[in-house]
N, CA, C and O atoms as a Maestro MAE file, in Angstrom:
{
 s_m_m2io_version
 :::
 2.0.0
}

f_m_ct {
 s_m_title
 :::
 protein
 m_atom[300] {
  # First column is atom index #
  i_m_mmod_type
  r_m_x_coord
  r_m_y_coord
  r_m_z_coord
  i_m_residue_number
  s_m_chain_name
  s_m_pdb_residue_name
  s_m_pdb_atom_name
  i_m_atomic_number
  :::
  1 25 -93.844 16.523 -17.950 1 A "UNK " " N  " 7
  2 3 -92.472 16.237 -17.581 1 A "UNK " " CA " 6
  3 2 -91.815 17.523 -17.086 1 A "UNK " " C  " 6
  4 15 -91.565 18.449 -17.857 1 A "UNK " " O  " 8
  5 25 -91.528 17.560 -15.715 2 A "UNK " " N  " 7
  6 3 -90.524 18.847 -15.172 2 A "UNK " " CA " 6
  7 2 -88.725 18.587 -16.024 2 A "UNK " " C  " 6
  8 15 -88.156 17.518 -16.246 2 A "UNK " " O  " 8
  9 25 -88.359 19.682 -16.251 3 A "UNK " " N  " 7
  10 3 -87.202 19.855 -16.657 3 A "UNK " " CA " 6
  11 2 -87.337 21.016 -16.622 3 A "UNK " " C  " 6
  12 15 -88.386 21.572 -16.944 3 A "UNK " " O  " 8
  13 25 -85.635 21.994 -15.968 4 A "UNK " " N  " 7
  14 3 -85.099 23.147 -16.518 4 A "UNK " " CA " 6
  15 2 -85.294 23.343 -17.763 4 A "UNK " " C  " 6
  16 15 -85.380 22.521 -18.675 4 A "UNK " " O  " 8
  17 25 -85.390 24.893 -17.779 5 A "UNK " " N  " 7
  18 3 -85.204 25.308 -19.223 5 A "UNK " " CA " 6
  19 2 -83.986 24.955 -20.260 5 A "UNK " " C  " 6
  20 15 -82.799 25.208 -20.051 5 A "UNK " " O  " 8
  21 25 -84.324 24.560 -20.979 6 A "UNK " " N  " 7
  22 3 -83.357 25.108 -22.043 6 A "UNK " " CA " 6
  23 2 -82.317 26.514 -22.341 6 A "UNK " " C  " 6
  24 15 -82.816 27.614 -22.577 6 A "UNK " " O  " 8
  25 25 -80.828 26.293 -22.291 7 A "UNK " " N  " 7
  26 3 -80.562 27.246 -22.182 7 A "UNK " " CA " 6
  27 2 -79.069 27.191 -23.564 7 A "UNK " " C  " 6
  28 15 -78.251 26.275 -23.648 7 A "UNK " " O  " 8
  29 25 -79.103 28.087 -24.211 8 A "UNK " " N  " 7
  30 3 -79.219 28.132 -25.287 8 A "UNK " " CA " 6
  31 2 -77.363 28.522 -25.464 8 A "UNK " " C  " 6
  32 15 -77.275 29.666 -25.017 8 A "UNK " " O  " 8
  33 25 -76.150 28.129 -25.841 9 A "UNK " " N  " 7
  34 3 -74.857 28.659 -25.468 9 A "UNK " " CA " 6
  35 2 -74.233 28.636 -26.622 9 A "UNK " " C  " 6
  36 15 -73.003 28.659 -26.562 9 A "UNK " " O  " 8
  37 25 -74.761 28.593 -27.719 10 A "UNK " " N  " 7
  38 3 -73.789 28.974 -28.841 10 A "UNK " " CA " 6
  39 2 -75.412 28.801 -30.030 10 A "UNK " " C  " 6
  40 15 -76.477 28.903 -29.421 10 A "UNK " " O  " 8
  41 25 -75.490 28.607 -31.272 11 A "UNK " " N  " 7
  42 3 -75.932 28.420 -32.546 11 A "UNK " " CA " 6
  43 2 -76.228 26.922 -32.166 11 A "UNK " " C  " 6
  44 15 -77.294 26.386 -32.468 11 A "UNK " " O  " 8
  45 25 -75.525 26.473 -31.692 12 A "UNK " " N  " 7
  46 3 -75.240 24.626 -32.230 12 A "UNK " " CA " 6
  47 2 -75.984 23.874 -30.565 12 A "UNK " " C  " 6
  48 15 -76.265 22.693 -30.360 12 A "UNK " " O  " 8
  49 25 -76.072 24.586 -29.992 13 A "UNK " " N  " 7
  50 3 -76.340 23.550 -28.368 13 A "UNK " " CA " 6
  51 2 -77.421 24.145 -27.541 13 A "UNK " " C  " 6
  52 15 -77.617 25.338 -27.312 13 A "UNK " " O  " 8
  53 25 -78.238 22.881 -27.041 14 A "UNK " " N  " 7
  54 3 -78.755 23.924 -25.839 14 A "UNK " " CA " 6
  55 2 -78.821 22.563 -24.751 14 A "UNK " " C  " 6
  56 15 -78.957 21.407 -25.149 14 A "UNK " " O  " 8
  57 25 -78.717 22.891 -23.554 15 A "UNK " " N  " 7
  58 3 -78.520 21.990 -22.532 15 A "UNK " " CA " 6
  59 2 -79.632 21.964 -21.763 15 A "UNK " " C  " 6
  60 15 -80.266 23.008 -21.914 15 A "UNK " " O  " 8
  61 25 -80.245 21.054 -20.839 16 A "UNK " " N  " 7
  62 3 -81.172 21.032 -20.131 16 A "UNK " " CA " 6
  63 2 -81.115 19.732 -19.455 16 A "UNK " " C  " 6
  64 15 -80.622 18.711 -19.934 16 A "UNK " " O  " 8
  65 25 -81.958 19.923 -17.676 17 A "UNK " " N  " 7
  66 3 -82.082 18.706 -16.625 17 A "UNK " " CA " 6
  67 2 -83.069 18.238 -16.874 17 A "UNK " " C  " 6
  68 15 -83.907 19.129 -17.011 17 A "UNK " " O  " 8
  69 25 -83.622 16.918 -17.073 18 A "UNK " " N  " 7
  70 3 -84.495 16.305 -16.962 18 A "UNK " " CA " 6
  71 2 -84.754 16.129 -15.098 18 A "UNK " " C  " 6
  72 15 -84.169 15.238 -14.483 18 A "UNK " " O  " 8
  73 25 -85.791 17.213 -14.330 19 A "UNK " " N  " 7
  74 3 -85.532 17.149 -13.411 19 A "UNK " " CA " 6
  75 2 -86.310 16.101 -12.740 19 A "UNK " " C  " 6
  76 15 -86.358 16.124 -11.510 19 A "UNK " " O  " 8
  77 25 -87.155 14.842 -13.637 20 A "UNK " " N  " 7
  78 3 -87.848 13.968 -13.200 20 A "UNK " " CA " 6
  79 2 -86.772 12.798 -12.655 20 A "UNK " " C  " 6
  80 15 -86.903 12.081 -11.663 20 A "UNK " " O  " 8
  81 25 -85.670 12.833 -13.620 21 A "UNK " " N  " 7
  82 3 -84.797 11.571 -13.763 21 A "UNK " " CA " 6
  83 2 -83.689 12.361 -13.008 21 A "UNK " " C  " 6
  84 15 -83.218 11.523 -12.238 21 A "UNK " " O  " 8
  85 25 -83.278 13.087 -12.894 22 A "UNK " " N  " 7
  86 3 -82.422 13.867 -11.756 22 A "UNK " " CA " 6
  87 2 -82.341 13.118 -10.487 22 A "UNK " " C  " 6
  88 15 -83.380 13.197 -9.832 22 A "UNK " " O  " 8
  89 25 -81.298 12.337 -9.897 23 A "UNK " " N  " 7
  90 3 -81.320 12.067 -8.530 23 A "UNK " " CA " 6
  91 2 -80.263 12.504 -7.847 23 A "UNK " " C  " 6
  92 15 -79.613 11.763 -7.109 23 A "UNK " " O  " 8
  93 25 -79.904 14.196 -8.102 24 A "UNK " " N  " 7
  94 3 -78.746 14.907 -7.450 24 A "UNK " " CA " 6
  95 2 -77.821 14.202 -6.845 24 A "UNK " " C  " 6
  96 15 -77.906 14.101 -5.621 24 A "UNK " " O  " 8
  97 25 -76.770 13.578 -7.518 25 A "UNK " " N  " 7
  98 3 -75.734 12.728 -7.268 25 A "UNK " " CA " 6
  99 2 -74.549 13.676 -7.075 25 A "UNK " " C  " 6
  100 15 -73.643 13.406 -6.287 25 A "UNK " " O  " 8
  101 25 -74.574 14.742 -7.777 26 A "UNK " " N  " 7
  102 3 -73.649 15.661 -8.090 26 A "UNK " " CA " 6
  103 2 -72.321 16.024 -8.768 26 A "UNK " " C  " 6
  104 15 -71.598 17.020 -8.737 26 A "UNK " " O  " 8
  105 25 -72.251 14.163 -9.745 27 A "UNK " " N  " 7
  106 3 -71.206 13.989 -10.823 27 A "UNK " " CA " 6
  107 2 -71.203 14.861 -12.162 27 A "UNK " " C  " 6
  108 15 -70.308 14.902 -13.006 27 A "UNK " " O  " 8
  109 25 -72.375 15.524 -12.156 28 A "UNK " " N  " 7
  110 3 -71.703 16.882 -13.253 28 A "UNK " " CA " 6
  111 2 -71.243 17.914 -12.820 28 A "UNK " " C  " 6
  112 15 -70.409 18.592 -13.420 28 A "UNK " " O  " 8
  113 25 -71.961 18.306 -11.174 29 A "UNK " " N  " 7
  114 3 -71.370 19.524 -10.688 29 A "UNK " " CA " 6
  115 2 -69.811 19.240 -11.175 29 A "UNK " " C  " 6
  116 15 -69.319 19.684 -12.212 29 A "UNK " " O  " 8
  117 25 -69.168 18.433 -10.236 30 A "UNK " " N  " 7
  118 3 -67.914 17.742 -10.064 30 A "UNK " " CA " 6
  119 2 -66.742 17.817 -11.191 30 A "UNK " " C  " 6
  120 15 -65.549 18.119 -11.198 30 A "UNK " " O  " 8
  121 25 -67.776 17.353 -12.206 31 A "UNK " " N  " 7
  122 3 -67.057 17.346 -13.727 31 A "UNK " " CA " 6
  123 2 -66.746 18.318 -14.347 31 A "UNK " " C  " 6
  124 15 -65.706 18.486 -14.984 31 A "UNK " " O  " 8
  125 25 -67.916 19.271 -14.166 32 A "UNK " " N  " 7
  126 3 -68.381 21.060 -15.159 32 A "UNK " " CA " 6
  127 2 -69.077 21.631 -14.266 32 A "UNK " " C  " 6
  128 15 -70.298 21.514 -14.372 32 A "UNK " " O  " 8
  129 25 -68.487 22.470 -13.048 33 A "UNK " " N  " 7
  130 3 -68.744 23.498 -12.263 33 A "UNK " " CA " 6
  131 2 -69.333 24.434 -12.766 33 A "UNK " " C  " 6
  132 15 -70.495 24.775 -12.544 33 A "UNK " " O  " 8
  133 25 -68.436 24.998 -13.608 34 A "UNK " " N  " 7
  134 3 -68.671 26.307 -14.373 34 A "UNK " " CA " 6
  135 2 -70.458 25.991 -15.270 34 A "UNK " " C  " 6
  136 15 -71.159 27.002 -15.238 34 A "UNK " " O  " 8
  137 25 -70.912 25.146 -15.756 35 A "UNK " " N  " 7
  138 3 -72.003 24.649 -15.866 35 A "UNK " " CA " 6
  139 2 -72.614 24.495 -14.897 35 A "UNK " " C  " 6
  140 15 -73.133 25.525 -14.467 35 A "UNK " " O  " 8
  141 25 -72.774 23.640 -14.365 36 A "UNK " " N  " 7
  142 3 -73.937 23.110 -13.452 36 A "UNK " " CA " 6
  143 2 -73.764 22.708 -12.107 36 A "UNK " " C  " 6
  144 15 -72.755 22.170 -11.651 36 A "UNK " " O  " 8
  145 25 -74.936 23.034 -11.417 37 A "UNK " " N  " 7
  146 3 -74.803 23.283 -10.274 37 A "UNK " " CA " 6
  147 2 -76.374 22.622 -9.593 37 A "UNK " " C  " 6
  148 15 -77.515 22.741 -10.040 37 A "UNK " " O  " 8
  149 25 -75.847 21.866 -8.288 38 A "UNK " " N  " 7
  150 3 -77.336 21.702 -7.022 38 A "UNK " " CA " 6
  151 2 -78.022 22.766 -6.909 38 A "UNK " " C  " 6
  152 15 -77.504 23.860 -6.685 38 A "UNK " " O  " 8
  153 25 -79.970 22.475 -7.129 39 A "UNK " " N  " 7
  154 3 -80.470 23.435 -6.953 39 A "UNK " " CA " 6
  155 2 -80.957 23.588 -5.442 39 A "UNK " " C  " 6
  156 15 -80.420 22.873 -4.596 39 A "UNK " " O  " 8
  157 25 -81.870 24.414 -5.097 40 A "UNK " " N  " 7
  158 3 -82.199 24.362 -4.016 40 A "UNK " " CA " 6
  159 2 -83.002 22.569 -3.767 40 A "UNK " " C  " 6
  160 15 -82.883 21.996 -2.684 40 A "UNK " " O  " 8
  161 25 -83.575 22.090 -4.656 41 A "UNK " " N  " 7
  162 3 -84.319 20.753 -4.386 41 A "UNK " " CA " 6
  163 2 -83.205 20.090 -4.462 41 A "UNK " " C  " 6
  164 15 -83.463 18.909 -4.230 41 A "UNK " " O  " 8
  165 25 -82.165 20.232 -4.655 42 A "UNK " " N  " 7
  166 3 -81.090 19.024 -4.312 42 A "UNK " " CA " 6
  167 2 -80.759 18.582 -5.773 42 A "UNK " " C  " 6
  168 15 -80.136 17.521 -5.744 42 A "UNK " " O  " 8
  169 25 -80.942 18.983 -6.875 43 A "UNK " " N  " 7
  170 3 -80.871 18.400 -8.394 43 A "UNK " " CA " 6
  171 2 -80.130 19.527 -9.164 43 A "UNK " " C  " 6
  172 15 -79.977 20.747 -9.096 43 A "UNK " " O  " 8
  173 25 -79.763 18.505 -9.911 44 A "UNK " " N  " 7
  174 3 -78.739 19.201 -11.009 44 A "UNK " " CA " 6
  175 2 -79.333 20.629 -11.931 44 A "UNK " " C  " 6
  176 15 -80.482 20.535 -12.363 44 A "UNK " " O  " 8
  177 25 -78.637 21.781 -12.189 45 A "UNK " " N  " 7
  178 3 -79.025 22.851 -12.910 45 A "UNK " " CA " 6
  179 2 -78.467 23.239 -13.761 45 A "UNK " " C  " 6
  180 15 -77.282 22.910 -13.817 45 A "UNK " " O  " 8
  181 25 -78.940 24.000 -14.692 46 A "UNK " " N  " 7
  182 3 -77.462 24.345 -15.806 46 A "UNK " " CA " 6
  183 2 -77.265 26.249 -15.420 46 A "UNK " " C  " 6
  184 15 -78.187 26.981 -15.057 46 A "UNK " " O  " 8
  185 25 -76.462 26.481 -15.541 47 A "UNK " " N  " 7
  186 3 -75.992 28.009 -15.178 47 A "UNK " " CA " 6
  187 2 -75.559 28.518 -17.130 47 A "UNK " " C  " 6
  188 15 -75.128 27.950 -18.134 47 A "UNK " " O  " 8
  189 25 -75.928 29.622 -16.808 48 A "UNK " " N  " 7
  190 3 -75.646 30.244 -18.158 48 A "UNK " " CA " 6
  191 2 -74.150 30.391 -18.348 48 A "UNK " " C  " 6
  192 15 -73.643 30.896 -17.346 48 A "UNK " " O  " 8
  193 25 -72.999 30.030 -19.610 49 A "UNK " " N  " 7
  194 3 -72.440 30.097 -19.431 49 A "UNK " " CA " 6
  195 2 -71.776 30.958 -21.173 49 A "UNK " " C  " 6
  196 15 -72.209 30.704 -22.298 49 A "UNK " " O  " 8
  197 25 -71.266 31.414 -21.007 50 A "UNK " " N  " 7
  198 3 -70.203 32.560 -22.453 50 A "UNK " " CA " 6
  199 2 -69.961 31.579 -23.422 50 A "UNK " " C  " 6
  200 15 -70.710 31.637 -24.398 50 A "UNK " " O  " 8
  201 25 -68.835 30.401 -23.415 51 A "UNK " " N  " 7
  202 3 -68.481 29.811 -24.079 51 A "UNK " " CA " 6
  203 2 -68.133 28.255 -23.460 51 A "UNK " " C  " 6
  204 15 -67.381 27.940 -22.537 51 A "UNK " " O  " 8
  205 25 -68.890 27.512 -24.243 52 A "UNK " " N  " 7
  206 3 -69.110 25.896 -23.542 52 A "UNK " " CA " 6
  207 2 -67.468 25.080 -23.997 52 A "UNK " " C  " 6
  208 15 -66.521 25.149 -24.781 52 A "UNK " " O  " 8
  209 25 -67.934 24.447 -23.033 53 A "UNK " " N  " 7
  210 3 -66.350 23.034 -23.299 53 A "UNK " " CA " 6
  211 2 -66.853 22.147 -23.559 53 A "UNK " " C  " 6
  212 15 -67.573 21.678 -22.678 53 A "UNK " " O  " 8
  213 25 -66.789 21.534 -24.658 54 A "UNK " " N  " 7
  214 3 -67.423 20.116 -25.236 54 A "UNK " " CA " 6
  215 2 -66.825 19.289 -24.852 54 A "UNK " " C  " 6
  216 15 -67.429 18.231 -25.031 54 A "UNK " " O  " 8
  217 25 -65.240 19.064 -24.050 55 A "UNK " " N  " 7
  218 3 -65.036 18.286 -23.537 55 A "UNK " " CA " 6
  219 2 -66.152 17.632 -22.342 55 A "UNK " " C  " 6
  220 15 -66.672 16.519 -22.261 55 A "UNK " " O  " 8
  221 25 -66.247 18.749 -21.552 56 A "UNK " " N  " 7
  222 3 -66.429 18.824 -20.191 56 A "UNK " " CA " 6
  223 2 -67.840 18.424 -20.133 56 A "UNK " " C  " 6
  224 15 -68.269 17.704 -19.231 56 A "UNK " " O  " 8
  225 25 -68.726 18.986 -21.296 57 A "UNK " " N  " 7
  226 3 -70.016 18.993 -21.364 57 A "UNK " " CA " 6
  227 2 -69.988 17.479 -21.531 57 A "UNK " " C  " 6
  228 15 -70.665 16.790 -20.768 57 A "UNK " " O  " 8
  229 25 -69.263 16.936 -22.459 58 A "UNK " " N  " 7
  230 3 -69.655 15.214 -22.928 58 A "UNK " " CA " 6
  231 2 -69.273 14.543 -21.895 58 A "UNK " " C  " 6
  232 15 -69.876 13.473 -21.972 58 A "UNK " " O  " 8
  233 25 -68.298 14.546 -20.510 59 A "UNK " " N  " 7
  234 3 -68.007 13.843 -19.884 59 A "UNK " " CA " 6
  235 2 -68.633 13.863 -18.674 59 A "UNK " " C  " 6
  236 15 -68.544 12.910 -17.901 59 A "UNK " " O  " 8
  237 25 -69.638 15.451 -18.276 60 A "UNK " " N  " 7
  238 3 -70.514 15.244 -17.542 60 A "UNK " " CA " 6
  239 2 -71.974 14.799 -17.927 60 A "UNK " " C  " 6
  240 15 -72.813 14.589 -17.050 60 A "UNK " " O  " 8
  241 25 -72.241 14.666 -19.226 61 A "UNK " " N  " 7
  242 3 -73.464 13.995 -20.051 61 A "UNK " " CA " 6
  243 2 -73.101 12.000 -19.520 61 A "UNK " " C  " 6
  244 15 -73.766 11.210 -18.850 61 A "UNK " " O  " 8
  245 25 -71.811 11.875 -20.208 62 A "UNK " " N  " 7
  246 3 -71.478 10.788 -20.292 62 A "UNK " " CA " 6
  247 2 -71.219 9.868 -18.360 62 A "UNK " " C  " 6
  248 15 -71.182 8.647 -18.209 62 A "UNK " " O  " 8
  249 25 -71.075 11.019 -17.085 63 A "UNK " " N  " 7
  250 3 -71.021 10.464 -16.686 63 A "UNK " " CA " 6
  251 2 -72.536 10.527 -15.464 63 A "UNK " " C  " 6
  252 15 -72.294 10.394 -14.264 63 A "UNK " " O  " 8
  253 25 -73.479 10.660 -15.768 64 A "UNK " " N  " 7
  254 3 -74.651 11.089 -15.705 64 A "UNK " " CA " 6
  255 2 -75.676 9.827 -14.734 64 A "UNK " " C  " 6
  256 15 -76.849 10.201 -14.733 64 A "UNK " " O  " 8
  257 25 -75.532 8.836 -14.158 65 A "UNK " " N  " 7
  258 3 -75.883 7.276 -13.897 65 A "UNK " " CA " 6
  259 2 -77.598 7.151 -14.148 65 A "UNK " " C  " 6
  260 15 -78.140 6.046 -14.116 65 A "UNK " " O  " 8
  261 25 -78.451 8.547 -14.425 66 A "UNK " " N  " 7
  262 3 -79.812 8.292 -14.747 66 A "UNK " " CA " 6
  263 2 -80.193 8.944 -16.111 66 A "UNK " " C  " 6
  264 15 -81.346 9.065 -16.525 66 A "UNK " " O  " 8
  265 25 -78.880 9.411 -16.852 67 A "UNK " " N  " 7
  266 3 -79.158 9.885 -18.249 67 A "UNK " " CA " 6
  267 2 -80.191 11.142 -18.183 67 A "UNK " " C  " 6
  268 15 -81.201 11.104 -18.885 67 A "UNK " " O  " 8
  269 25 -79.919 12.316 -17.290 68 A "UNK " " N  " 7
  270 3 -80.421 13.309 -17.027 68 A "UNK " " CA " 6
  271 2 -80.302 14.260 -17.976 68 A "UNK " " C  " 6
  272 15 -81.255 14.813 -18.526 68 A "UNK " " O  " 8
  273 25 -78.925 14.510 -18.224 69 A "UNK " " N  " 7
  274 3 -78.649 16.002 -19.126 69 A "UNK " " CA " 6
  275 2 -78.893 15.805 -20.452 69 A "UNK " " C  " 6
  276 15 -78.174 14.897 -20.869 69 A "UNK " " O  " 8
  277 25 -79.565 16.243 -21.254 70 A "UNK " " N  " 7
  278 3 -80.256 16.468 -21.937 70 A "UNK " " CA " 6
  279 2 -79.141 17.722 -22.722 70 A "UNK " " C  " 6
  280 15 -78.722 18.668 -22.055 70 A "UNK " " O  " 8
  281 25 -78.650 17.479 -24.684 71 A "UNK " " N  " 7
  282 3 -78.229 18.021 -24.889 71 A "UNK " " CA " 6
  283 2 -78.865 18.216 -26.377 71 A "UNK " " C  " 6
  284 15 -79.055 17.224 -27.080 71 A "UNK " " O  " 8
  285 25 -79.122 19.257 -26.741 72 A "UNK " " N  " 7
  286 3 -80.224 19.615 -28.400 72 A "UNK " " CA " 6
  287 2 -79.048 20.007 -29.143 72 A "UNK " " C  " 6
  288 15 -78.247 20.707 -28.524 72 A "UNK " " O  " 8
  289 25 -78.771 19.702 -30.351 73 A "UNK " " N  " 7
  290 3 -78.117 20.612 -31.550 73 A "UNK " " CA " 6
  291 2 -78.854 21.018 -32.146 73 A "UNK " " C  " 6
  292 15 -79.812 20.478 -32.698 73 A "UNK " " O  " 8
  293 25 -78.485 22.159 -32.130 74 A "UNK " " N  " 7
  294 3 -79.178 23.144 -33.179 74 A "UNK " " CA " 6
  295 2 -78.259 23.637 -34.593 74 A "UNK " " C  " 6
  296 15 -77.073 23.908 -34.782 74 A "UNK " " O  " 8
  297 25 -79.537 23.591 -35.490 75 A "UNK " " N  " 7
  298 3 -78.905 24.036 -36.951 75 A "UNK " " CA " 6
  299 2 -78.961 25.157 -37.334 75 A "UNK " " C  " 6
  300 15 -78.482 25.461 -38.427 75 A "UNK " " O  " 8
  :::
 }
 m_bond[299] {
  # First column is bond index #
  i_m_from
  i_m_to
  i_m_order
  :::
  1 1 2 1
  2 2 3 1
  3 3 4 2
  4 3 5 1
  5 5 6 1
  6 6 7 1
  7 7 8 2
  8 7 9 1
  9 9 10 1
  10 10 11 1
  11 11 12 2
  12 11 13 1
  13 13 14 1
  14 14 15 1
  15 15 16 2
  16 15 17 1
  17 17 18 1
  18 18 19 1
  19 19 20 2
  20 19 21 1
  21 21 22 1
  22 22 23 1
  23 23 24 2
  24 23 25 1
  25 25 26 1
  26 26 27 1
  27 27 28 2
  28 27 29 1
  29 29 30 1
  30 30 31 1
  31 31 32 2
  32 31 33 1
  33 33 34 1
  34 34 35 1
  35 35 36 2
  36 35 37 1
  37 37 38 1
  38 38 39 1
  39 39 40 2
  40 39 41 1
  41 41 42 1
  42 42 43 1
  43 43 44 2
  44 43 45 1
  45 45 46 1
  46 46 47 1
  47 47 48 2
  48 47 49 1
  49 49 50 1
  50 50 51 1
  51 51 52 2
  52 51 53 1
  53 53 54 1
  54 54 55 1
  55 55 56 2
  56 55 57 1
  57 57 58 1
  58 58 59 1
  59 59 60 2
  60 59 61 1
  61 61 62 1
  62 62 63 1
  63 63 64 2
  64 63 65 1
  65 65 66 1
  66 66 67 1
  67 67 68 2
  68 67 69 1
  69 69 70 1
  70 70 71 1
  71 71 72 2
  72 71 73 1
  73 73 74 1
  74 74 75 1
  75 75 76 2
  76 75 77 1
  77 77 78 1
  78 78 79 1
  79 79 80 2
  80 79 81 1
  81 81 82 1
  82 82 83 1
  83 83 84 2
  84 83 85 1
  85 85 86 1
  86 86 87 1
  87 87 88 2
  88 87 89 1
  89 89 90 1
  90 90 91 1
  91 91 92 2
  92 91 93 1
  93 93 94 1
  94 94 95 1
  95 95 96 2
  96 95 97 1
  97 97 98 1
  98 98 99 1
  99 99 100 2
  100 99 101 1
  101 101 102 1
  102 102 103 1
  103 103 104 2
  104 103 105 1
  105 105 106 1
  106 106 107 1
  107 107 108 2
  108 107 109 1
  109 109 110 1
  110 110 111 1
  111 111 112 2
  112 111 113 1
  113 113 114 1
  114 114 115 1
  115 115 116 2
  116 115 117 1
  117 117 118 1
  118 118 119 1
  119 119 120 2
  120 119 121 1
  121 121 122 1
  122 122 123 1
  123 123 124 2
  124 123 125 1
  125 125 126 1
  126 126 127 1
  127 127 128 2
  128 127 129 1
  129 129 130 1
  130 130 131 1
  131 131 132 2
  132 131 133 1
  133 133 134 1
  134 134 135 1
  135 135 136 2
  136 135 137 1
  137 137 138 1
  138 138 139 1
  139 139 140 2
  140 139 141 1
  141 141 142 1
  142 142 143 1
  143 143 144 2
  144 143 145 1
  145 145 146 1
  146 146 147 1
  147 147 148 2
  148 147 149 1
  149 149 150 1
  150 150 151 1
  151 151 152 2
  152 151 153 1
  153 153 154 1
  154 154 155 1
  155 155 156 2
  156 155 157 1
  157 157 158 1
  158 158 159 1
  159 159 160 2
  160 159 161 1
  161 161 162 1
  162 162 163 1
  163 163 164 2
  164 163 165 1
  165 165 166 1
  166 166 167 1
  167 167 168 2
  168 167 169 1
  169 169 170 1
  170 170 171 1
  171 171 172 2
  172 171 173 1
  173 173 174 1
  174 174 175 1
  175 175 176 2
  176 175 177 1
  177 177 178 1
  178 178 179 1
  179 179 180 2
  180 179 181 1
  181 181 182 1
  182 182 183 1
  183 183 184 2
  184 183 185 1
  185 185 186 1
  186 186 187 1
  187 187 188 2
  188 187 189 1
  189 189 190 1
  190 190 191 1
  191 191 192 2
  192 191 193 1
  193 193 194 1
  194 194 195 1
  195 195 196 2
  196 195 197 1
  197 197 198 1
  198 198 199 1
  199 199 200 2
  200 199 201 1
  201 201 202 1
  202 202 203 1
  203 203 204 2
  204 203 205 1
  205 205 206 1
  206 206 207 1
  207 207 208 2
  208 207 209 1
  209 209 210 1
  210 210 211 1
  211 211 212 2
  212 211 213 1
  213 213 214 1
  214 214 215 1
  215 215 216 2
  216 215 217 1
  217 217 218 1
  218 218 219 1
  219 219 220 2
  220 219 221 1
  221 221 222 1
  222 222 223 1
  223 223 224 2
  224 223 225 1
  225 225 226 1
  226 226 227 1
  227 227 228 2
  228 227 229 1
  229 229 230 1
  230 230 231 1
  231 231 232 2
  232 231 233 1
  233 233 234 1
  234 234 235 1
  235 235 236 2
  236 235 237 1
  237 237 238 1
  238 238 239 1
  239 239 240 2
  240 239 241 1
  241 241 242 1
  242 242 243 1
  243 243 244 2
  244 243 245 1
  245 245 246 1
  246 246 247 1
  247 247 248 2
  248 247 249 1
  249 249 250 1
  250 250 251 1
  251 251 252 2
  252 251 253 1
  253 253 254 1
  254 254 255 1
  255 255 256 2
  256 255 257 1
  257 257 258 1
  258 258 259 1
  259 259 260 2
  260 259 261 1
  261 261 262 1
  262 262 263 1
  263 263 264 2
  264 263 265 1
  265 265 266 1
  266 266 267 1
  267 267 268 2
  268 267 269 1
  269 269 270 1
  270 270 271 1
  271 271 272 2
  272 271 273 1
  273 273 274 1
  274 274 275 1
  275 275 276 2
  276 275 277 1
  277 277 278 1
  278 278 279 1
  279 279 280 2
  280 279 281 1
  281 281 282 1
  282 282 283 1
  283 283 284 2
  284 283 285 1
  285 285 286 1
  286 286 287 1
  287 287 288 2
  288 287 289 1
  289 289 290 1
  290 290 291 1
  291 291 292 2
  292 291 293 1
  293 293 294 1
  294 294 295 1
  295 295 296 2
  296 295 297 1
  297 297 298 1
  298 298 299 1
  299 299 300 2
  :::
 }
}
């Protein structure tokens, strides 16, 4: 299974594209810029970011139409 790395933004989260199920629509860019971004193949990426918005993160998870972003809690 291709997917971005895991990228790791606090103790508690790490985010990642499922870049199989990815069909670069570009409704997270849209949502959470500051996150994620079109890669060169046309699919969603996650950008390293200081301090995450859980708003922003859940509403570009939530608005996702192939259930791409991929989000881990960590303990």
């Amino acid at each position: 299974m291709k997917s971005s790395k895991f990228y790791q933004f606090s103790k508690r989260k790490k985010v990642r594209i499922n870049k199989e199920k990815c069909i670069g629509c570009g409704n997270c860019t849209f949502i959470y810029p500051e996150m994620f971004y079109l890669d060169e193949d046309g699919k969603s990426a996650v950008k390293k970011v200081e301090k995450i918005n859980e708003q922003k993160l859940t509403a570009a998870k939530n608005s996702c139409p192939v259930e791409a972003i991929e989000i881990e809690d960590q303990f």
